[in-house]
C-alpha positions as CSV (number, residue, x, y, z in Angstrom):
1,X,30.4,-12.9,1.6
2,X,27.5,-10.4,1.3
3,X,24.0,-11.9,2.2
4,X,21.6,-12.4,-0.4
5,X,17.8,-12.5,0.7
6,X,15.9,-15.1,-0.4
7,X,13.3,-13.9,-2.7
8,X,10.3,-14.3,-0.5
9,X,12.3,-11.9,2.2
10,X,13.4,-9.6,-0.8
11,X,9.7,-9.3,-2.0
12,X,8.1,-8.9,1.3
13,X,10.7,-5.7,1.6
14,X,9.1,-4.2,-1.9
15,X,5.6,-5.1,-0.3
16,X,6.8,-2.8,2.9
17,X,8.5,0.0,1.3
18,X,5.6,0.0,-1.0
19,X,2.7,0.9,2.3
20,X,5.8,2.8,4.0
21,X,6.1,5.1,0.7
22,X,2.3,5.4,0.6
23,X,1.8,6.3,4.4
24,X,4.5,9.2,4.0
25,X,2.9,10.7,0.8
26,X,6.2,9.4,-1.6
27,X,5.2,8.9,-4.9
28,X,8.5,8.4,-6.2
29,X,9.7,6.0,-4.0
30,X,6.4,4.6,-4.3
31,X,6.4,4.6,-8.1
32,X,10.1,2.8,-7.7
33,X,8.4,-0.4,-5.8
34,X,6.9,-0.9,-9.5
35,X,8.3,-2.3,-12.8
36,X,8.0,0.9,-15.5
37,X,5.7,-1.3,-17.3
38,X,3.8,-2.6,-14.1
39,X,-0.2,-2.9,-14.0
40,X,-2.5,-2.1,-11.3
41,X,-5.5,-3.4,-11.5
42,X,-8.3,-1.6,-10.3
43,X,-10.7,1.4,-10.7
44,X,-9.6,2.9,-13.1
45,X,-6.6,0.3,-14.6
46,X,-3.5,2.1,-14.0
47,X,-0.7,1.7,-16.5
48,X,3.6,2.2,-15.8
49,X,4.9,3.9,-13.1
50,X,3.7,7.7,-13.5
51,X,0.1,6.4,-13.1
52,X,0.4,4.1,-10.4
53,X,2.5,6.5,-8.8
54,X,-0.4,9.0,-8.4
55,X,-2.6,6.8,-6.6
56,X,0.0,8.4,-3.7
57,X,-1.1,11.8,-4.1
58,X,-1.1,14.5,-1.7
59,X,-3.6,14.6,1.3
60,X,-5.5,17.3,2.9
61,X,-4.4,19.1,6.0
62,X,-5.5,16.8,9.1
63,X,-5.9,13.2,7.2
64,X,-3.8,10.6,9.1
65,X,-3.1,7.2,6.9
66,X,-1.5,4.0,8.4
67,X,-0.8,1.0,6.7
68,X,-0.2,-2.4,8.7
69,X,0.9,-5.5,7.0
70,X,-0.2,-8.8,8.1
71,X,-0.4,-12.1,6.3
72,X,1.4,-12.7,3.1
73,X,1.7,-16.1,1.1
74,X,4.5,-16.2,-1.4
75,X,4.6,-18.4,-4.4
76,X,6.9,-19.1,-7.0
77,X,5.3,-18.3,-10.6
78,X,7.0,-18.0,-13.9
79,X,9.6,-15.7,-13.7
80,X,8.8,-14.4,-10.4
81,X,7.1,-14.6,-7.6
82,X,3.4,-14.4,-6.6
83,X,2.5,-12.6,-3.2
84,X,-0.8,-12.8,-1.5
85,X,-1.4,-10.6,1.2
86,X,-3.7,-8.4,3.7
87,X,-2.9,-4.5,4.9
88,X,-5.0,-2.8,7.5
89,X,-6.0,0.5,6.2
90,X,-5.8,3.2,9.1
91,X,-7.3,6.6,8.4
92,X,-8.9,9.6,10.0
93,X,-9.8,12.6,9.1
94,X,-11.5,16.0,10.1
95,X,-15.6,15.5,8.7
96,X,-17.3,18.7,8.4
97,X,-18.8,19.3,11.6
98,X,-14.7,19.3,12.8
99,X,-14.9,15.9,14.4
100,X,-12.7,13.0,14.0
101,X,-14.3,10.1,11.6
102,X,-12.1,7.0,11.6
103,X,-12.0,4.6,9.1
104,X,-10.6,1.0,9.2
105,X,-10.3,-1.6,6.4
106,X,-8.7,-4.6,5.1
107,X,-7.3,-4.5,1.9
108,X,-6.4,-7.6,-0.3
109,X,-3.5,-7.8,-2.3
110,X,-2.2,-9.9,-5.1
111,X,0.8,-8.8,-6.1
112,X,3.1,-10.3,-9.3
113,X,6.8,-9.4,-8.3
114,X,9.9,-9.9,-10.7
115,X,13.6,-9.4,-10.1
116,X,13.9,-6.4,-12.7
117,X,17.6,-5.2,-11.3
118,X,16.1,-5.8,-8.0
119,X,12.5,-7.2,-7.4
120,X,9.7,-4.9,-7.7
121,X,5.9,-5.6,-8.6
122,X,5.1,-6.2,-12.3
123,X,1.0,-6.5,-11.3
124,X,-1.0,-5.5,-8.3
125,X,-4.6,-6.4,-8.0
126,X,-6.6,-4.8,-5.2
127,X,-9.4,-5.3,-3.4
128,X,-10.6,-2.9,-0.1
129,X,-13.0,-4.5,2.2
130,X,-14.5,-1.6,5.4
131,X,-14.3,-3.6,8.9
132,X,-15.7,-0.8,10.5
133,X,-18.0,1.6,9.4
134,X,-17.5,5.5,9.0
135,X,-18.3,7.3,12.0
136,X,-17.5,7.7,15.4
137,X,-16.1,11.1,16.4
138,X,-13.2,11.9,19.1
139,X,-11.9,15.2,20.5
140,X,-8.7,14.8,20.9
141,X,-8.0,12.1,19.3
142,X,-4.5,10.7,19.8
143,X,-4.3,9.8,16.5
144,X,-4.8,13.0,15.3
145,X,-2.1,14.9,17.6
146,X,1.4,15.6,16.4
């Protein structure tokens, strides 16, 4: 008998693949975490797959982007299941003067997932929060090194 996830465990795997697909610059496995009529709600409101899939959109030479999940709450909601949870947001880039500048912030999530032949998010609201400011440079940064 094949093992069925529960759905909290089955949504928390969309949630992953969903940062995983993000950090390696996938939009269409990405866009495939998403209902094709899914919402994101944000600046600007972005509508079905295609544009939520572009928020995944290629980076310049040098940018380094992590994703680290941390702290969902599941709830059951009306045909589906409501997920409320953090990601720290990991990047660094080259600035202009050729150092590294770091960036690191939380980002909120509230995420509306349904079982559409396998669960995937119907809604996504965001919110990003900086825990530390720009700045800080680094020769030779490890991050930054193949």
């Amino acid at each position: 008998m094949a093992h069925h996830p529960d759905p909290a465990e089955a949504c928390q795997r969309v949630l992953l693949a969903s940062l995983r697909a993000a950090d390696l610059v996938d939009a269409g496995a990405f866009g495939g975490c998403f209902t094709a009529d899914a919402v994101w709600f944000g600046d600007p409101v972005r509508h079905g797959r295609a544009e939520i899939s572009s928020v995944v959109s290629p980076r310049q030479p040098g940018r380094f982007v992590r994703h680290l999940f941390a702290a969902a709450r599941f709830s059951s909601i009306e045909g589906g299941i409501a997920a409320d949870w953090h990601a720290l947001l990991i990047s660094a880039e080259h600035g202009p003067d050729g150092a590294v500048v770091r960036h690191v912030r939380v980002v909120d999530f509230a995420d509306e997932l349904i079982d559409d032949d396998g669960w995937r998010i119907r809604s996504r609201r965001s919110t990003t929060v900086p825990l530390i400011p720009s700045g800080g440079s680094s020769s030779g940064s490890p991050i930054m090194s193949g």
